[in-house]
C-alpha positions in Angstrom: -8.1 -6.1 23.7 -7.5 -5.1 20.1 -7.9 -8.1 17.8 -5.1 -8.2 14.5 -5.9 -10.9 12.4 -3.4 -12.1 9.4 -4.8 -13.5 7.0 -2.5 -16.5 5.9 -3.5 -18.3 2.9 -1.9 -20.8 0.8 1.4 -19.3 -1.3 1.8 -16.5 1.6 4.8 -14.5 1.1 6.9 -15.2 4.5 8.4 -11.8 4.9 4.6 -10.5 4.7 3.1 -12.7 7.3 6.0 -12.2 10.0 6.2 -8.4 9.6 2.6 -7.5 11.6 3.4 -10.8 14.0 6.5 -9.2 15.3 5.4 -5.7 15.3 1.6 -6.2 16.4 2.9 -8.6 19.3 6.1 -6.8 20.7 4.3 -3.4 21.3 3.3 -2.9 24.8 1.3 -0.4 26.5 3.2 2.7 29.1 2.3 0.1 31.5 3.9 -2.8 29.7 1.1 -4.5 29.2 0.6 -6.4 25.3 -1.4 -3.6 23.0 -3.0 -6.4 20.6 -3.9 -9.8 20.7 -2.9 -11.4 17.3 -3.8 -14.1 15.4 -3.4 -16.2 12.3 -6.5 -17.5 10.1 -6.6 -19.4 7.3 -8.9 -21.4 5.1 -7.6 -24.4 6.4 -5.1 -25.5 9.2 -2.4 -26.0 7.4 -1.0 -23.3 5.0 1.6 -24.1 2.3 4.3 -21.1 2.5 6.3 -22.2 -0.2 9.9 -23.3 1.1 7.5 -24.6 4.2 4.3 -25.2 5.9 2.5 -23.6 8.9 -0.3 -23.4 11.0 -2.9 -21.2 10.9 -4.7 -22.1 14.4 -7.4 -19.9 13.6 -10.8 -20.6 10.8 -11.8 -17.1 8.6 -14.7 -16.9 11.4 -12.0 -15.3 12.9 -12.3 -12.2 10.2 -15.3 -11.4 11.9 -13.7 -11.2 15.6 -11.3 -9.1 14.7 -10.9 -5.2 15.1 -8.1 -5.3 12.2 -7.5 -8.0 9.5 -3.8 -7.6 7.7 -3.5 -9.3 4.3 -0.4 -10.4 3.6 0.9 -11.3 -0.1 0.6 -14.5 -2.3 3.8 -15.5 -4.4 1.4 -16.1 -7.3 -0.3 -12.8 -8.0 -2.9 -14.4 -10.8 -3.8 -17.3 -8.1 -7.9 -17.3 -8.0 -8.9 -15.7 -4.3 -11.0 -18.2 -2.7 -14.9 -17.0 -2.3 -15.8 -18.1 1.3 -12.1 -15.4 1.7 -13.7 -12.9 -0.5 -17.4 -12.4 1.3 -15.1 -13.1 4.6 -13.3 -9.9 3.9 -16.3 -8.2 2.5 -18.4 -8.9 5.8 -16.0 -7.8 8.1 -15.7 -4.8 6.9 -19.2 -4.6 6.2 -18.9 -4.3 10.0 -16.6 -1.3 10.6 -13.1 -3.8 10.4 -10.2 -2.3 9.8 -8.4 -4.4 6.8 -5.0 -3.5 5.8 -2.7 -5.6 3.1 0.9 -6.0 2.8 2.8 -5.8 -0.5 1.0 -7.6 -2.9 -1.6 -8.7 -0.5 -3.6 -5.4 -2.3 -4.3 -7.9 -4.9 -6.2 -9.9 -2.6 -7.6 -7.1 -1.4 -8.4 -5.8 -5.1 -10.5 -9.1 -5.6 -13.0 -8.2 -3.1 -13.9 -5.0 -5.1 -13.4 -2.9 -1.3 -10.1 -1.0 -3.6 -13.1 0.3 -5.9 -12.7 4.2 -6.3 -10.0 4.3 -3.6 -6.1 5.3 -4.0 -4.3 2.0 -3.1 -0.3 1.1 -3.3 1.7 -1.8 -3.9 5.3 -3.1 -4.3 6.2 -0.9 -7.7 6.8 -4.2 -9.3 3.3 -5.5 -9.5 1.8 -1.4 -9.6 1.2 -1.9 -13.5 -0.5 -5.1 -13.3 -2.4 -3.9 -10.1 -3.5 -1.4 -12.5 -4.4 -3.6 -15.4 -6.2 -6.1 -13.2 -8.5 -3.9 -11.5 -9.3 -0.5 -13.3 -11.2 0.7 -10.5 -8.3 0.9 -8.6 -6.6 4.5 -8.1 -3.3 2.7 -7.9 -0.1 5.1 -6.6 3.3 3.5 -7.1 5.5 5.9 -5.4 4.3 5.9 -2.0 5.2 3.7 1.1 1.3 3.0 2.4 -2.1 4.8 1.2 -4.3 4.7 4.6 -7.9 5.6 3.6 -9.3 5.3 6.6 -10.8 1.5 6.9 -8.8 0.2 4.3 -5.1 0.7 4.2 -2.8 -0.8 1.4 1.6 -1.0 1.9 4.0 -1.1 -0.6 7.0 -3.8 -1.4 8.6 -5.7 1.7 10.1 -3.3 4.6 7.2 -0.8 4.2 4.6 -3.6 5.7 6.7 -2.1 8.7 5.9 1.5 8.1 2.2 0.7 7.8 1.9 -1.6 11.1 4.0 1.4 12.5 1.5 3.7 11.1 -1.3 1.5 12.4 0.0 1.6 16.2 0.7 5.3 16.3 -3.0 5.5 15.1 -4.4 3.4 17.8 -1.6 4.3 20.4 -0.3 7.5 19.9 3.5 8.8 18.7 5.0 7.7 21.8 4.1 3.9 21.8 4.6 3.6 18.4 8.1 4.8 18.6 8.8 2.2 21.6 7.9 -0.1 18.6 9.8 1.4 16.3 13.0 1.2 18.6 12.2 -2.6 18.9 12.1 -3.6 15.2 14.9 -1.2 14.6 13.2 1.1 12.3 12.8 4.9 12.0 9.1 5.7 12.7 8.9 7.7 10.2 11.1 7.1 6.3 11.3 10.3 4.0 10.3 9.8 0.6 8.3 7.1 -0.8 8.9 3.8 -2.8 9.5 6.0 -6.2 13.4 6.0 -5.0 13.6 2.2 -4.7 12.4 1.6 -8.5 14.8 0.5 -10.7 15.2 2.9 -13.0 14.2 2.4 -17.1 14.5 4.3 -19.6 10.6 5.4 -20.6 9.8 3.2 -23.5 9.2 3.3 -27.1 8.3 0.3 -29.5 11.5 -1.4 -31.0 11.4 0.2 -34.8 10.2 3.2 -33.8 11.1 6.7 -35.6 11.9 8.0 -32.6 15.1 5.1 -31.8 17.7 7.6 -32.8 16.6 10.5 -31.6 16.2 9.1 -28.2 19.8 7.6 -27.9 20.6 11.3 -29.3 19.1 13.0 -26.2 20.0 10.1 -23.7 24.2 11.1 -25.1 23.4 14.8 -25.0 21.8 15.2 -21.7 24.0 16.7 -19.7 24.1 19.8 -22.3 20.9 22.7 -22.1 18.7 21.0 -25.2 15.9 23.3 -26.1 12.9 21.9 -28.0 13.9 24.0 -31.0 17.2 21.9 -31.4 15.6 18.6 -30.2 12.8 19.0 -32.8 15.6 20.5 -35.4 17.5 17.2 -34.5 14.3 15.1 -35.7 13.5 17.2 -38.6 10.4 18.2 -37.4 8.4 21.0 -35.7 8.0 21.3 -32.1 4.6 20.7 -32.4 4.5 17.7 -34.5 7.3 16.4 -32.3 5.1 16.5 -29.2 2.6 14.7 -30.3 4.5 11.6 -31.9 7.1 11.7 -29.3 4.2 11.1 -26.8 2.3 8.2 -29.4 5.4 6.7 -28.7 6.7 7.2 -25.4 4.1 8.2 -23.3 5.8 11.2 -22.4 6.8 14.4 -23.9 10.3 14.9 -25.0 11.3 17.0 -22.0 9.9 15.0 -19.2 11.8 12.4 -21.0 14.7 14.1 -21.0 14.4 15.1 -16.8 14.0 11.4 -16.2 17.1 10.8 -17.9 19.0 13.2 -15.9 17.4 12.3 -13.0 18.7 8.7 -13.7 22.3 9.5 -14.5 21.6 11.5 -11.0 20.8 8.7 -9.1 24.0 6.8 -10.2 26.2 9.7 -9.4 24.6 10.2 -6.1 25.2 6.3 -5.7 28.7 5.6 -7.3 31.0 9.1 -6.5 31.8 11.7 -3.8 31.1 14.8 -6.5 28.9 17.1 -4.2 25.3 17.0 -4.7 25.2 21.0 -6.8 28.3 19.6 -8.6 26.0 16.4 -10.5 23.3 18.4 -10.8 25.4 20.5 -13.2 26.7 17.3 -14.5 23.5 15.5 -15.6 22.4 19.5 -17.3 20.4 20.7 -14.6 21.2 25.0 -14.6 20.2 25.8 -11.1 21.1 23.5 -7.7 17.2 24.5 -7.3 16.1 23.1 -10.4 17.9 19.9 -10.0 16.5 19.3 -6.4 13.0 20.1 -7.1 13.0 18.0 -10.1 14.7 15.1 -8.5 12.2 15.6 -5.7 9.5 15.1 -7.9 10.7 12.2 -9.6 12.2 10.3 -7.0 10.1 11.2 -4.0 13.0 12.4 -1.7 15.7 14.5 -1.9 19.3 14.1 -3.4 21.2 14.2 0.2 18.6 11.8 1.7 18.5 9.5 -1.1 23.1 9.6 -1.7 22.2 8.6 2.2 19.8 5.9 1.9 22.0 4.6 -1.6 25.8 5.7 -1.4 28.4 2.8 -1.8 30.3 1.6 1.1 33.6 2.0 -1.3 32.1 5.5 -1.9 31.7 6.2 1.7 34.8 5.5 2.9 36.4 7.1 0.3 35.1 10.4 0.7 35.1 10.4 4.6 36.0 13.3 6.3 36.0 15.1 2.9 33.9 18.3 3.2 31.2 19.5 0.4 30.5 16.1 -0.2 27.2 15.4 1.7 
């Protein structure tokens, strides 16, 4: 039988730990039979999970059973990985193992270099400082899970469950994997990625700046059609020379600012009213319903119905039942 060993070590994030127990050990075979044997491993027998203690009844030898290791998350991301875990990870897969992490258990992961040159996710929380930490890291923020093959990294909490998901439909096939789905209550499949669960900020630029007022200019006037000419007019410089300290200082140019600004005052319209969906995009200064949705697609990662679905207010929602044009 098919071997899942999670990784438990000292700090574990709960939520991380118990998402592949449940999943890995409720899906059963056409026949009903169990379709992994799982198990917990830790450095030592008893692993401190913060608001409690458990029991890993398994040593890291068992990294080297196991057909798939899943690394779960540590509440301190700057915690030192131990070495015998490090060359533990590196061996298995060494060996062909399938090793997967959870949320910020790519951090973990990251310390045993097997991330190097690879695309690799994590909760968009920690993406930056997964990016800082390890530059050899291809690190994507706005998906749900990157599978490369052997190694597989998730993103923030509920998408450990896409990627065990993910994991049984690989080794099982659609049709077990959605009797799993059913049991954890979860669509098999999510649209869109993590990008429309970041919070969104407003792209920054350093407090002092020259570019303070004009910014605060553009975030009040978004909703009208700006053209560079008027934005760079507004600054008192040319277009050219507006570019390139608007991006010194932002990171961005001044119209990709400007979409994510719309975009923004998008999402809360799509959260907080019952306007129809071609109605805000002419709101936030979008000139086309096609502009606005591929634009928000691109940003966000899903579209505007799926995401006023996913986000809408229950006030909202009851509100605007049975009101039509409001999807």
């Amino acid at each position: 039988m098919h071997i899942v060993a999670v990784l438990a070590l000292d700090g574990v994030v709960a939520f991380d730990l118990a998402t592949p127990l449940e999943v890995f050990a409720r899906t059963r075979l056409p026949d009903g039979s169990a379709a992994y044997d799982v198990r917990v491993c830790g450095t030592g027998p008893e692993v401190d999970a913060g608001a409690f203690a458990i029991r890993a009844p398994y040593s890291l030898d068992l990294l080297q059973e196991a057909d798939t290791v899943i690394v779960p998350g540590i509440a301190d991301l700057a915690a030192p990985v131990p070495e015998k875990v490090v060359s533990g990870l590196r061996t298995a897969a060494a060996r062909g193992t399938r090793i997967a992490s959870v949320c910020v258990g790519a951090f973990v992961l990251a310390a045993t270099g097997l991330l190097d040159g690879r695309r690799a996710t994590t909760h968009w929380a920690a993406a930056s400082r997964l990016a800082e930490w390890f530059p050899e890291v291809e690190v994507d923020p706005g998906v749900l899970y990157v599978d490369n093959g052997q190694f597989l990294t998730s993103a923030g909490a509920a998408a450990g469950l896409d990627l065990c998901l993910h994991l049984v439909r690989r080794d099982h096939g659609s049709a077990v994997a959605a009797d799993a789905a059913r049991v954890s209550v979860m669509p098999l499949e999510r649209e869109g990625g993590q990008a429309q669960f970041i919070v969104p900020e407003q792209p920054p630029a350093p407090r002092g700046s020259t570019m303070e007022p004009l910014l605060r200019w553009m975030q009040e006037n978004a909703g009208r059609d700006l053209t560079m000419a008027e934005i760079a007019a507004r600054a008192g410089m040319s277009t050219r020379t507006l570019n390139r300290r608007f991006r010194e200082q932002t990171g961005t140019t001044p119209l990709q600012w400007l979409h994510r600004a719309r975009i923004r005052h998008a999402q809360h319209l799509l959260e907080t009213t019952a306007d129809g969906v071609d109605r805000i995009g002419t709101r936030v200064g979008f000139g086309s319903p096609t502009a606005f949705r591929d634009r928000f697609k691109r940003i966000v990662g899903t579209s505007p119905y799926a995401y006023r679905h996913a986000f809408r207010t229950r006030t909202v929602v009851s509100r605007s039942a049975g009101r039509a044009g409001s999807p």
